[in-house]
C-alpha positions as CSV (number, residue, x, y, z in Angstrom):
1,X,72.0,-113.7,40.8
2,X,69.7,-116.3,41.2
3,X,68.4,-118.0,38.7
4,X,64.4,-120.0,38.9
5,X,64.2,-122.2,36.0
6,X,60.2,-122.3,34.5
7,X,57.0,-121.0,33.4
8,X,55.2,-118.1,35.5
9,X,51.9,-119.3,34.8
10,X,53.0,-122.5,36.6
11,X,51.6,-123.1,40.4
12,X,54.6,-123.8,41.3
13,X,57.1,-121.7,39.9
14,X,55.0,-119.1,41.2
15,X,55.0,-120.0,44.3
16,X,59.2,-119.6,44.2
17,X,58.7,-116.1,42.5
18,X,56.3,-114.8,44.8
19,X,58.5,-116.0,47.4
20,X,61.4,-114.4,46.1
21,X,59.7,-111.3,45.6
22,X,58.1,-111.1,49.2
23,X,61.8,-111.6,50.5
24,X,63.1,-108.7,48.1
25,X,65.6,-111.4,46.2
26,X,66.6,-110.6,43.4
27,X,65.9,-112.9,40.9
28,X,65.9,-113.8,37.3
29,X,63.5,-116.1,35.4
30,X,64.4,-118.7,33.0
31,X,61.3,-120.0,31.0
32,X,61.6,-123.9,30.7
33,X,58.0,-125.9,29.7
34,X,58.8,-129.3,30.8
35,X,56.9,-130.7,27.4
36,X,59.5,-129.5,25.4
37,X,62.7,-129.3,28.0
38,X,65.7,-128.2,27.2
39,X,69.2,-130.2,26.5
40,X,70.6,-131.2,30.0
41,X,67.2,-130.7,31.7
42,X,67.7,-133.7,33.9
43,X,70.7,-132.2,35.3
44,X,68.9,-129.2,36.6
45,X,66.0,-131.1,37.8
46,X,66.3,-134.7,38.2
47,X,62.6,-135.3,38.3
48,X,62.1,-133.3,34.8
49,X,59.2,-130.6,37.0
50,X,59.6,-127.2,37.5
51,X,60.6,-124.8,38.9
52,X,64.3,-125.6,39.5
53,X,66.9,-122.7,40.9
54,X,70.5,-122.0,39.9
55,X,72.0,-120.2,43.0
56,X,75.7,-119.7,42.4
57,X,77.3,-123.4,42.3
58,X,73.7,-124.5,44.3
59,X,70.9,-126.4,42.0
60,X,67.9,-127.4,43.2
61,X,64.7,-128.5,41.8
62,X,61.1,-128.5,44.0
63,X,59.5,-125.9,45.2
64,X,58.9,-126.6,49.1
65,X,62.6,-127.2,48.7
66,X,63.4,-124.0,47.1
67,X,61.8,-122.0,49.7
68,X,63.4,-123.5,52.7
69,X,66.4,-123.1,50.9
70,X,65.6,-119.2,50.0
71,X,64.6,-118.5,54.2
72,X,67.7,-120.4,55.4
73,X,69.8,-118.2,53.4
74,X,67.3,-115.0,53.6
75,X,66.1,-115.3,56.8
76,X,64.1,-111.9,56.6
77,X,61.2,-111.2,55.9
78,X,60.4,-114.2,56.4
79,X,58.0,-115.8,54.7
80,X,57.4,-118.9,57.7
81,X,55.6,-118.4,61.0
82,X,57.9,-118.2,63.8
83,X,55.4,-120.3,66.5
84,X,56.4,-123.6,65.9
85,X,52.7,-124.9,65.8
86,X,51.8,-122.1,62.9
87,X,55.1,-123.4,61.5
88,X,54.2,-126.7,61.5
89,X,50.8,-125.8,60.2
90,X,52.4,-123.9,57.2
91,X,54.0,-126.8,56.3
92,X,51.2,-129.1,56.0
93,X,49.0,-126.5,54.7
94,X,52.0,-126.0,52.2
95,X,52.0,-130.1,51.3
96,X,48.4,-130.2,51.3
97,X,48.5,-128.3,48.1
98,X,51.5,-129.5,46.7
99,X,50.3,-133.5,46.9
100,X,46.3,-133.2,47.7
101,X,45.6,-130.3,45.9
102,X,47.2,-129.2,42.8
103,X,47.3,-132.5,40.7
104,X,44.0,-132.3,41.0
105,X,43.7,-129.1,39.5
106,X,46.8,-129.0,37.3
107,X,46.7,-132.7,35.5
108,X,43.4,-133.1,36.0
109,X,41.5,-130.1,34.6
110,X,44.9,-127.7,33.0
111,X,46.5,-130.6,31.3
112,X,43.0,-132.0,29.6
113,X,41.2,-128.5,29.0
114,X,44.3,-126.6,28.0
115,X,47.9,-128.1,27.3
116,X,47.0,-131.4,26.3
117,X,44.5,-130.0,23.5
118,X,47.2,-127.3,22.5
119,X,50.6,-128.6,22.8
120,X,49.9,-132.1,22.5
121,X,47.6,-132.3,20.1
122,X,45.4,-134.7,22.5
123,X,41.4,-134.9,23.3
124,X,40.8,-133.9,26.9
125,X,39.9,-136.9,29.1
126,X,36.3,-135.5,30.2
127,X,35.8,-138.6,32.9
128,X,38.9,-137.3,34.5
129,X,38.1,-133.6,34.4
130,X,34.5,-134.8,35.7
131,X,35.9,-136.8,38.5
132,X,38.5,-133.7,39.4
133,X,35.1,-131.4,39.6
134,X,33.0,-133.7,41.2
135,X,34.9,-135.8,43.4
136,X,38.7,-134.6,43.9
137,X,38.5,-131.0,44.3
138,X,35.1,-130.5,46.4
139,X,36.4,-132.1,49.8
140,X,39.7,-130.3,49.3
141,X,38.3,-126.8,48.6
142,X,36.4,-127.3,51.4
143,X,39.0,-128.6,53.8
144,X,40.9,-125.3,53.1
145,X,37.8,-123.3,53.8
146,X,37.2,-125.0,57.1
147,X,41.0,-124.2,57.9
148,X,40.9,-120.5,57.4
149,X,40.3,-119.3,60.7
150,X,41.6,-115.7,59.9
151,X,43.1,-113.3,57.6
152,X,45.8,-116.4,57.2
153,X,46.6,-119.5,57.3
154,X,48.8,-120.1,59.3
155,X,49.5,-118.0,62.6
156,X,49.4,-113.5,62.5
157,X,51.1,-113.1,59.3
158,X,51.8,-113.7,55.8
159,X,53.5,-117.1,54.9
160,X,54.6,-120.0,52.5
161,X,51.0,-121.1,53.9
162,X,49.0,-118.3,52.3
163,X,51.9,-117.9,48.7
164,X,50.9,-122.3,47.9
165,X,47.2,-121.7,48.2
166,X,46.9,-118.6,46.8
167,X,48.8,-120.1,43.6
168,X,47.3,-123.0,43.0
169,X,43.8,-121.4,43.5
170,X,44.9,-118.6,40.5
171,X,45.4,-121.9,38.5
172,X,41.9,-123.2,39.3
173,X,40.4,-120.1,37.9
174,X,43.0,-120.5,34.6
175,X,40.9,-123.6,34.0
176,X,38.0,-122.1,33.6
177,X,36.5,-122.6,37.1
178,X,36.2,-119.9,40.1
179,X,35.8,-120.0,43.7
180,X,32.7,-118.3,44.8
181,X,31.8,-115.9,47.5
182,X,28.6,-118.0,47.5
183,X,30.3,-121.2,48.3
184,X,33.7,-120.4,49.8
185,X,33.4,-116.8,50.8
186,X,36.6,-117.1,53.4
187,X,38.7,-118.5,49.9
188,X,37.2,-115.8,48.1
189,X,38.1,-113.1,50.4
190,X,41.4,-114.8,51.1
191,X,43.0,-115.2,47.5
192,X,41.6,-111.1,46.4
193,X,43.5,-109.9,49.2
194,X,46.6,-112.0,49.0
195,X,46.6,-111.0,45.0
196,X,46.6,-107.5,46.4
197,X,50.2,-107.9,47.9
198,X,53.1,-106.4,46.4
199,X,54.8,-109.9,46.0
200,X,51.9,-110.9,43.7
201,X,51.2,-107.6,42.1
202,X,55.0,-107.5,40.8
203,X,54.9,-111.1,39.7
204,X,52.3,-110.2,37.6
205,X,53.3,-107.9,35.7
206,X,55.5,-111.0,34.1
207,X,53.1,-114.0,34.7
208,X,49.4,-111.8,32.9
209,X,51.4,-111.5,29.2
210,X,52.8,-114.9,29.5
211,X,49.8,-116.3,30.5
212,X,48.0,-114.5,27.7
213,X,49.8,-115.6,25.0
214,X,49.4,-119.2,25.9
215,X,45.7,-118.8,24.7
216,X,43.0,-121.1,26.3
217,X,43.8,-120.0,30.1
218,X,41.0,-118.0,31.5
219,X,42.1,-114.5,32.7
220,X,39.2,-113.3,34.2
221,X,40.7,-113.5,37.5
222,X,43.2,-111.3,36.7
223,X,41.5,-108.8,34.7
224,X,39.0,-108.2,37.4
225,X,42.3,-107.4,39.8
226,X,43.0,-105.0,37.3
227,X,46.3,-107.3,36.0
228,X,46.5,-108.0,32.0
């Protein structure tokens, strides 16, 4: 069975889980914080991030890795757009979040207002939380605002697009900020219907009690879907 090595409450291992469970994979989930890895970590995943998969003898770390590596070998449903320029598009949309995005949100406001505080026992940096809020995230919410044409982001259907954003923007509301109908009502329509899907539903049902017992995440995201 496979294996996906990390946290649920993590963007990125999410965005494997949700994969998996959109593609009906079964799955298994192995919880790994990279602050306090364990023995032969490096082994798994070379770069010491998660998520990282055990697939029979196969190991892999990264998650726009993992996924291609999931639809090569489970081609349906599949979770990428069949037109090559929506395909295309999902991929960028996909690496928009992974490199423009999520630091953004995950080192820049997660690590200083939660994990750093908690786990490391570290003051949060508040001129880098005020430059993620003021300078980094603005233009890059907006971007993907401007981009959402439809009811996705990439081509007719459901896609890696739709699972990266959709993930990283649950994370944004975990630190304690929320994307408004005021401000982005297409992202605020987007991410309540995507949470609405099976895929993210089921992953819930793990990720809302894992997140909650971290303490300091803010779940009022999910409580107002009716998860946790």
């Amino acid at each position: 069975m496979l294996k996906i090595h990390g946290v649920p409450f993590s963007a990125h291992t999410r965005k494997v889980i949700v994969a998996a469970l959109e593609k009906h994979i079964p799955h298994e989930l192995h919880r790994v914080i990279p602050l306090t890895p364990p023995s032969g970590w490096r082994e798994l995943s070379p770069l010491g991030l998660i998520p990282a998969i055990e697939d029979g003898d196969m190991r892999l770390a990264d998650s726009s890795a993992i996924c291609l590596y999931l639809q090569r070998k489970y081609p349906e449903p599949s979770i990428y757009p069949a037109d090559l320029h929506a395909y295309g598009h999902a991929l960028w949309i996909e690496e928009y979040i992974d490199s423009g995005l999520a630091p953004h949100v995950l080192r820049g406001l997660l690590m200083q207002r939660v994990f750093a505080p908690k786990f490391l026992k570290q003051p949060p940096d508040e001129e880098l939380i005020k430059k993620s809020l003021t300078e980094m995230i603005p233009p890059r919410l907006a971007y993907l605002e401007e981009s959402l044409s439809g009811e996705y982001f990439a081509g007719e259907a459901f896609s890696i697009a739709d699972i990266a954003v959709a993930s990283i923007l649950i994370n944004f509301h975990y630190a304690g900020e929320s994307i408004s109908a005021k401000t982005h009502p297409k992202l605020h329509r987007f991410l309540r219907a995507a949470l609405k899907r099976p895929c993210f539903a089921e992953a819930f049902k793990i990720e809302a009690p894992a997140a909650a017992a971290v303490g300091g995440l803010d779940m009022r995201l999910l409580h107002e879907l009716g998860h946790g």
